[in-house]
N, C-alpha and C positions, 0 to 999 in steps of 0.2 A: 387589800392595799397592793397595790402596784407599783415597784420598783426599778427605774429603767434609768439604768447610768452609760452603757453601753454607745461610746460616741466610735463613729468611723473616723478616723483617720483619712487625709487628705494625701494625694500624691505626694505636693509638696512636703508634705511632714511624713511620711513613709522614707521620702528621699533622703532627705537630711536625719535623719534617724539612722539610715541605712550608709552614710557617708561616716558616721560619725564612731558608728560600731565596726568599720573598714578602717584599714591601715592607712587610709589616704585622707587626705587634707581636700575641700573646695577643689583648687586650683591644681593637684595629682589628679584627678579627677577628668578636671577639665583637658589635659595636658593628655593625659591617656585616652580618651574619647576622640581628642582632633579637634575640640571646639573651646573659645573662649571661657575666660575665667568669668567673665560677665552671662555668659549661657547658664552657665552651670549655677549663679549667683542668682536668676532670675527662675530654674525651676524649682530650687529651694523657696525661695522666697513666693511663687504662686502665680508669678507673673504672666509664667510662658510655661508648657509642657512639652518636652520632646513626643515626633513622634513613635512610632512601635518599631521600628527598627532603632532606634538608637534607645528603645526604653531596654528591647534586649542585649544591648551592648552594655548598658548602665549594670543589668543585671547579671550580666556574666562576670563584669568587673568588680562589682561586687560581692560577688558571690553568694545573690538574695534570687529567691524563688518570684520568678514574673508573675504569677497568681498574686503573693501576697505585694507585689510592687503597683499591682494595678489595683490593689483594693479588694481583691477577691476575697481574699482566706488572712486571718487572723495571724499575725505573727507568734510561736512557738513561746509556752509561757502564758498569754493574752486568754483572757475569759471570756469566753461565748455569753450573749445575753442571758440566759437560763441558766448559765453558771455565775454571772455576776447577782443575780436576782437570789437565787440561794444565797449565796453569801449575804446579801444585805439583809436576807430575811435571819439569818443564823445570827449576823452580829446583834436584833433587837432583842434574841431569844436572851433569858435569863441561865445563869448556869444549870439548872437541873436539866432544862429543857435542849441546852444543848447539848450535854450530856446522852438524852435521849435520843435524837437525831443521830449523831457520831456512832451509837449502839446500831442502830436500825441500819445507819449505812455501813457497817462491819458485816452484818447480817446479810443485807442484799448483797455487799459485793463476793462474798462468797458463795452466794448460791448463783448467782447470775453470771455467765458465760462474760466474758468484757469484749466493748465493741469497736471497734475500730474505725 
């Protein structure tokens, strides 16, 4: 059985995600960038994307990683598909058996070097 929950995120919702976890509102936003409240209202929304020079602008003001703003890399916290696929498959297990798993992975994470 194959378990696959793992959706990408859109600019648009990266952005507004990333507006909203910042100390600034929409229109600080817009205000600090140079551009209309209406720009800023339209890459939220999906409308319109800036492009790469003001997406690094977006991200310095934010103070968010341009990788994870272009959809590269996972925001910090966020589970990789093989890690969300574990987890679906752990929450079917029965309690002995996840017991068993939790066991096995105490074991490996102690013998095995951890990877970065």
């Amino acid at each position: 059985m194959k378990t696959n929950v793992y959706t990408k995120l859109t600019f648009a919702e990266i952005l507004e995600d990333s507006i909203k976890r910042s100390p600034y509102n929409n229109a600080q936003v817009a205000e600090r960038l140079g551009v209309s409240k209406g720009t800023v209202s339209n890459w939220v929304s999906g409308i319109r994307k800036p492009d790469i020079d003001m997406i690094i602008q977006i991200c310095i003001l934010l103070d968010v990683d341009i990788y994870y703003m272009i959809g590269a890399t996972l925001p910090s916290g966020e589970l990789r598909p093989k890690e969300q696929e574990m987890l679906m498959l752990f929450r079917e297990m029965n309690a002995e058996e996840k017991l068993a798993i939790l066991n096995i992975a105490h074991i490996i994470a102690k013998q095995t070097p951890q990877e970065t």
